[in-house]
C-alpha positions, 0 to 999 in steps of 0.5 A, a space after each residue: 606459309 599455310 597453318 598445317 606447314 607451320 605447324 608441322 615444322 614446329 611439331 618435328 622441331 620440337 619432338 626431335 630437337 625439342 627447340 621451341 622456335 627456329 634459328 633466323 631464316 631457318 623456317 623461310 628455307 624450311 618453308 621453300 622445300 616444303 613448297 617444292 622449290 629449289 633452295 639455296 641456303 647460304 648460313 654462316 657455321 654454326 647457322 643451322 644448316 641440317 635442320 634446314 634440309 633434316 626438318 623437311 624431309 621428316 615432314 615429306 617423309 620417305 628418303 631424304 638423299 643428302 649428298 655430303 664430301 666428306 665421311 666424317 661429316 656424314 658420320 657425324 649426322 648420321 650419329 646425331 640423327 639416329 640419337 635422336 630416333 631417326 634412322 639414318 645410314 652413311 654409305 661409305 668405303 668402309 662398306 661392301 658390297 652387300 652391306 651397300 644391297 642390304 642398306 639400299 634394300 632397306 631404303 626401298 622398304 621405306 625404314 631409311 629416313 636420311 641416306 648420306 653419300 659422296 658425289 663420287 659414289 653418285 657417278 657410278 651408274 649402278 649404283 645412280 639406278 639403284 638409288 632410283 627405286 627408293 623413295 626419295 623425296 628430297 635432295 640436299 647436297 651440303 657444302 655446296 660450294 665445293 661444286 664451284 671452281 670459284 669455291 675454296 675446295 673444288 670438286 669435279 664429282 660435284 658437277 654430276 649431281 644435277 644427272 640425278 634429277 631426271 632418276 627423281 621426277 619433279 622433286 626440289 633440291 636444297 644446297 647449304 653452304 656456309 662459304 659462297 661468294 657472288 661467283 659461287 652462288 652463280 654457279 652453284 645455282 648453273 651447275 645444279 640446274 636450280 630451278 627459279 631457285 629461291 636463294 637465303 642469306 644470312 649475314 657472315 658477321 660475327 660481331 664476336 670475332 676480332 681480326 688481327 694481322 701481325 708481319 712475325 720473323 718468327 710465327 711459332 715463338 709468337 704463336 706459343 705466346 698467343 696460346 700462354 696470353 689468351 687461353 682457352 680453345 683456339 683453331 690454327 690453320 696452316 697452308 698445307 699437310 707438312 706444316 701440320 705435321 711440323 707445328 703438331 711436333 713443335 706444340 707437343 714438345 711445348 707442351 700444348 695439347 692439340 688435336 689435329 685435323 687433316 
Protein backbone atom coordinates (compact mmCIF):
# COMPACT_ATOMS: atom_id res chain seq x y z
CA UNK A 1 0.00 0.00 0.00
CA UNK A 2 1.44 3.36 -0.76
CA UNK A 3 1.59 6.22 1.92
CA UNK A 4 -0.66 8.65 0.01
CA UNK A 5 -3.52 5.58 0.23
CA UNK A 6 -2.92 4.88 3.86
CA UNK A 7 -3.29 8.00 4.59
CA UNK A 8 -6.29 8.90 2.94
CA UNK A 9 -8.31 5.79 3.98
CA UNK A 10 -7.58 6.81 7.53
CA UNK A 11 -8.32 10.40 7.18
CA UNK A 12 -12.01 9.41 5.80
CA UNK A 13 -12.32 6.77 8.49
CA UNK A 14 -11.48 9.33 10.93
CA UNK A 15 -13.38 12.50 9.61
CA UNK A 16 -16.71 10.55 8.97
CA UNK A 17 -16.58 7.57 11.41
CA UNK A 18 -14.28 9.15 13.53
CA UNK A 19 -12.37 5.54 14.47
CA UNK A 20 -8.73 5.61 14.98
CA UNK A 21 -7.92 2.16 13.29
CA UNK A 22 -9.78 -0.31 10.84
CA UNK A 23 -11.65 -3.64 11.76
CA UNK A 24 -9.24 -7.10 10.78
CA UNK A 25 -9.11 -7.07 6.97
CA UNK A 26 -10.95 -4.04 6.50
CA UNK A 27 -8.16 -1.88 5.21
CA UNK A 28 -6.75 -5.11 2.94
CA UNK A 29 -9.96 -5.01 1.13
CA UNK A 30 -10.27 -1.37 1.36
CA UNK A 31 -6.73 -1.18 -0.37
CA UNK A 32 -7.58 -3.94 -3.57
CA UNK A 33 -10.48 -1.44 -4.61
CA UNK A 34 -8.28 1.26 -4.33
CA UNK A 35 -5.94 -0.66 -6.41
CA UNK A 36 -8.51 -1.26 -9.28
CA UNK A 37 -9.18 -4.96 -8.15
CA UNK A 38 -12.00 -6.84 -8.18
CA UNK A 39 -12.68 -7.87 -4.33
CA UNK A 40 -14.70 -10.26 -2.94
CA UNK A 41 -15.10 -9.64 0.93
CA UNK A 42 -16.29 -12.48 3.03
CA UNK A 43 -16.67 -10.83 6.90
CA UNK A 44 -19.19 -12.41 9.38
CA UNK A 45 -22.28 -9.80 10.62
CA UNK A 46 -21.29 -7.10 12.37
CA UNK A 47 -17.49 -7.61 10.51
CA UNK A 48 -17.75 -4.28 9.01
CA UNK A 49 -18.78 -4.91 5.85
CA UNK A 50 -20.05 -1.06 4.20
CA UNK A 51 -17.27 0.67 5.14
CA UNK A 52 -15.42 -1.62 2.98
CA UNK A 53 -17.04 -0.41 -0.07
CA UNK A 54 -18.30 3.23 1.66
CA UNK A 55 -14.55 4.32 2.48
CA UNK A 56 -13.54 3.62 -0.89
CA UNK A 57 -15.59 5.07 -2.67
CA UNK A 58 -15.45 8.62 -0.79
CA UNK A 59 -11.40 8.35 -1.67
CA UNK A 60 -12.32 7.67 -5.42
CA UNK A 61 -15.07 10.08 -5.40
CA UNK A 62 -17.75 10.60 -7.93
CA UNK A 63 -20.80 7.98 -7.47
CA UNK A 64 -20.46 4.68 -5.62
CA UNK A 65 -23.44 2.34 -7.50
CA UNK A 66 -24.10 -0.17 -4.49
CA UNK A 67 -26.52 -2.61 -5.36
CA UNK A 68 -28.49 -4.07 -2.04
CA UNK A 69 -32.12 -7.03 -2.18
CA UNK A 70 -33.54 -5.38 0.02
CA UNK A 71 -35.07 -1.60 0.90
CA UNK A 72 -34.76 -1.77 4.37
CA UNK A 73 -31.13 -2.30 4.38
CA UNK A 74 -30.80 0.25 2.03
CA UNK A 75 -32.83 2.69 3.92
CA UNK A 76 -30.80 2.10 6.70
CA UNK A 77 -27.36 2.93 4.87
CA UNK A 78 -28.86 5.56 3.44
CA UNK A 79 -30.00 7.11 7.06
CA UNK A 80 -26.37 6.37 8.22
CA UNK A 81 -24.62 7.91 5.53
CA UNK A 82 -26.42 11.07 5.31
CA UNK A 83 -25.99 11.35 9.48
CA UNK A 84 -22.81 11.49 9.03
CA UNK A 85 -22.70 14.03 5.82
CA UNK A 86 -22.46 12.10 2.95
CA UNK A 87 -25.10 12.36 0.64
CA UNK A 88 -26.62 9.25 -0.20
CA UNK A 89 -30.23 8.09 -2.18
CA UNK A 90 -32.04 4.89 -2.35
CA UNK A 91 -33.81 4.35 -5.49
CA UNK A 92 -36.99 2.31 -4.56
CA UNK A 93 -41.03 1.59 -5.48
CA UNK A 94 -42.13 4.17 -3.06
CA UNK A 95 -40.44 6.83 -5.81
CA UNK A 96 -42.09 7.95 -9.25
CA UNK A 97 -40.89 8.43 -12.00
CA UNK A 98 -39.84 12.02 -11.74
CA UNK A 99 -38.79 11.70 -8.38
CA UNK A 100 -36.38 8.76 -9.92
CA UNK A 101 -35.16 11.78 -13.06
CA UNK A 102 -34.55 14.27 -10.65
CA UNK A 103 -32.52 11.70 -8.04
CA UNK A 104 -30.36 10.39 -11.13
CA UNK A 105 -30.05 14.10 -12.41
CA UNK A 106 -28.82 15.01 -9.43
CA UNK A 107 -26.16 11.92 -9.53
CA UNK A 108 -25.16 13.21 -13.26
CA UNK A 109 -24.08 16.63 -11.43
CA UNK A 110 -21.83 14.99 -9.30
CA UNK A 111 -24.16 15.90 -5.67
CA UNK A 112 -24.89 11.75 -4.97
CA UNK A 113 -21.92 10.11 -3.14
CA UNK A 114 -23.79 6.62 -2.75
CA UNK A 115 -26.73 5.41 -4.89
CA UNK A 116 -28.53 2.07 -3.31
CA UNK A 117 -30.58 0.16 -5.89
CA UNK A 118 -32.38 -3.61 -6.28
CA UNK A 119 -30.89 -5.84 -8.89
CA UNK A 120 -34.28 -6.15 -10.36
CA UNK A 121 -34.26 -2.28 -11.19
CA UNK A 122 -30.80 -2.86 -12.91
CA UNK A 123 -32.92 -5.06 -15.57
CA UNK A 124 -34.80 -2.38 -16.89
CA UNK A 125 -32.57 -1.26 -19.81
CA UNK A 126 -33.75 2.35 -19.45
CA UNK A 127 -33.18 2.61 -16.60
CA UNK A 128 -29.17 0.55 -17.01
CA UNK A 129 -28.59 3.42 -19.80
CA UNK A 130 -29.35 6.20 -17.43
CA UNK A 131 -27.12 5.04 -14.83
CA UNK A 132 -24.55 5.28 -17.58
CA UNK A 133 -24.00 9.00 -17.67
CA UNK A 134 -23.31 9.17 -14.15
CA UNK A 135 -19.91 9.02 -12.79
CA UNK A 136 -19.85 5.99 -11.09
CA UNK A 137 -16.53 4.81 -10.24
CA UNK A 138 -17.26 1.97 -8.17
CA UNK A 139 -19.49 -0.94 -7.93
CA UNK A 140 -20.24 -2.91 -4.76
CA UNK A 141 -23.20 -5.30 -4.54
CA UNK A 142 -23.81 -6.35 -0.72
CA UNK A 143 -25.23 -9.87 0.16
CA UNK A 144 -23.58 -11.32 -2.66
CA UNK A 145 -24.60 -14.38 -2.02
CA UNK A 146 -27.68 -14.28 -2.84
CA UNK A 147 -26.46 -14.53 -6.72
CA UNK A 148 -25.58 -18.09 -6.03
CA UNK A 149 -28.17 -20.93 -6.33
CA UNK A 150 -25.99 -22.49 -3.69
CA UNK A 151 -26.78 -19.52 -1.58
CA UNK A 152 -29.78 -19.52 1.16
CA UNK A 153 -31.56 -16.75 -0.65
CA UNK A 154 -31.28 -16.96 -4.56
CA UNK A 155 -31.89 -14.22 -6.89
CA UNK A 156 -32.40 -14.59 -10.36
CA UNK A 157 -31.99 -10.69 -10.72
CA UNK A 158 -28.40 -11.22 -9.26
CA UNK A 159 -27.16 -12.80 -12.15
CA UNK A 160 -27.87 -9.53 -14.70
CA UNK A 161 -25.32 -7.50 -12.78
CA UNK A 162 -22.18 -8.48 -14.46
CA UNK A 163 -24.39 -6.75 -17.90
CA UNK A 164 -23.45 -3.53 -16.27
CA UNK A 165 -19.75 -3.63 -16.77
CA UNK A 166 -19.43 -2.87 -20.12
CA UNK A 167 -21.93 0.68 -19.34
CA UNK A 168 -18.71 1.66 -16.72
CA UNK A 169 -15.27 0.70 -18.74
CA UNK A 170 -12.57 -0.70 -16.52
CA UNK A 171 -13.84 0.04 -13.03
CA UNK A 172 -13.56 -2.71 -9.97
CA UNK A 173 -16.46 -4.17 -8.39
CA UNK A 174 -16.70 -5.22 -4.74
CA UNK A 175 -19.14 -7.97 -3.49
CA UNK A 176 -19.53 -8.48 0.50
CA UNK A 177 -21.33 -11.24 2.04
CA UNK A 178 -21.31 -12.55 5.20
CA UNK A 179 -22.83 -16.18 4.09
CA UNK A 180 -20.45 -17.97 1.44
CA UNK A 181 -19.55 -21.41 1.26
CA UNK A 182 -16.74 -23.19 -1.04
CA UNK A 183 -19.83 -23.29 -3.89
CA UNK A 184 -20.81 -19.56 -3.20
CA UNK A 185 -17.81 -18.21 -3.54
CA UNK A 186 -17.16 -20.08 -6.94
CA UNK A 187 -19.98 -18.79 -8.08
CA UNK A 188 -20.09 -15.55 -7.04
CA UNK A 189 -16.92 -14.91 -8.24
CA UNK A 190 -18.29 -16.72 -12.20
CA UNK A 191 -21.51 -14.74 -12.14
CA UNK A 192 -20.05 -11.60 -11.41
CA UNK A 193 -17.19 -11.73 -14.09
CA UNK A 194 -14.54 -10.96 -11.32
CA UNK A 195 -11.53 -10.39 -12.78
CA UNK A 196 -8.49 -12.10 -10.90
CA UNK A 197 -10.24 -11.23 -8.05
CA UNK A 198 -8.58 -10.82 -4.81
CA UNK A 199 -10.78 -12.68 -2.48
CA UNK A 200 -11.10 -11.97 2.04
CA UNK A 201 -12.07 -13.99 4.64
CA UNK A 202 -12.40 -13.57 7.75
CA UNK A 203 -12.86 -16.43 10.43
CA UNK A 204 -17.11 -16.99 11.11
CA UNK A 205 -16.28 -18.04 14.64
CA UNK A 206 -17.64 -16.58 17.30
CA UNK A 207 -16.02 -17.74 20.48
CA UNK A 208 -19.00 -15.96 21.93
CA UNK A 209 -21.61 -17.90 20.96
CA UNK A 210 -22.59 -21.47 22.28
CA UNK A 211 -24.73 -23.80 20.21
CA UNK A 212 -27.20 -26.29 21.63
CA UNK A 213 -29.81 -28.69 20.18
CA UNK A 214 -32.55 -30.07 22.42
CA UNK A 215 -35.46 -32.98 20.66
CA UNK A 216 -38.76 -30.86 22.78
CA UNK A 217 -42.53 -32.41 22.06
CA UNK A 218 -43.53 -29.17 22.96
CA UNK A 219 -41.16 -26.03 21.55
CA UNK A 220 -43.08 -23.37 22.53
CA UNK A 221 -43.48 -24.28 26.48
CA UNK A 222 -39.72 -24.93 26.13
CA UNK A 223 -39.02 -21.88 24.40
CA UNK A 224 -41.14 -19.57 26.88
CA UNK A 225 -38.78 -21.26 29.39
CA UNK A 226 -35.76 -20.35 27.72
CA UNK A 227 -36.86 -16.50 27.57
CA UNK A 228 -37.92 -16.66 31.66
CA UNK A 229 -34.21 -18.59 32.45
CA UNK A 230 -31.86 -16.60 30.30
CA UNK A 231 -32.99 -13.04 29.59
CA UNK A 232 -32.20 -10.57 27.93
CA UNK A 233 -32.50 -9.99 23.67
CA UNK A 234 -32.61 -13.23 21.88
CA UNK A 235 -33.60 -13.77 18.11
CA UNK A 236 -35.84 -16.64 16.91
CA UNK A 237 -35.99 -18.06 13.61
CA UNK A 238 -38.84 -20.14 12.65
CA UNK A 239 -39.40 -22.01 8.88
CA UNK A 240 -41.65 -19.90 7.55
CA UNK A 241 -44.13 -16.54 7.34
CA UNK A 242 -47.30 -18.46 9.11
CA UNK A 243 -45.37 -19.88 12.17
CA UNK A 244 -44.19 -16.14 12.73
CA UNK A 245 -47.46 -15.07 12.51
CA UNK A 246 -48.46 -18.11 14.92
CA UNK A 247 -45.57 -17.76 17.83
CA UNK A 248 -45.79 -13.57 17.38
CA UNK A 249 -49.92 -14.46 18.79
CA UNK A 250 -48.68 -17.01 21.29
CA UNK A 251 -45.41 -14.61 23.16
CA UNK A 252 -48.11 -11.61 23.13
CA UNK A 253 -50.64 -13.70 24.94
CA UNK A 254 -47.48 -14.30 27.27
CA UNK A 255 -46.71 -11.56 27.63
CA UNK A 256 -43.07 -11.21 25.73
CA UNK A 257 -42.35 -8.33 24.05
CA UNK A 258 -41.13 -8.82 20.55
CA UNK A 259 -40.54 -7.30 17.56
CA UNK A 260 -41.19 -9.32 14.39
CA UNK A 261 -39.28 -9.16 11.20
CA UNK A 262 -40.56 -10.88 7.84
Amino acid sequence: MSANIKQDIHQVLKKYWNYDSFRPLQEEIITSVLEKRDTLALLPTGGGKSICFQVPGLVLGGTCLVISPLISLMNDQVQNLKKRGISAIAISAAMNFKEIDVALNNAALGHVQFIYVSPERLQNEVFRQKLSYLPVTLIAIDEAHCISQWGYDFRPSYLKIAELRPYFGDICMIALTASATKPVVEDIQLRLVLKNAQVYRQSFNRGNLRYVVQQEENKVQRLLKLIANIGGTGVIYVRNRKKTEDLSVFLNKNKILLIKRE
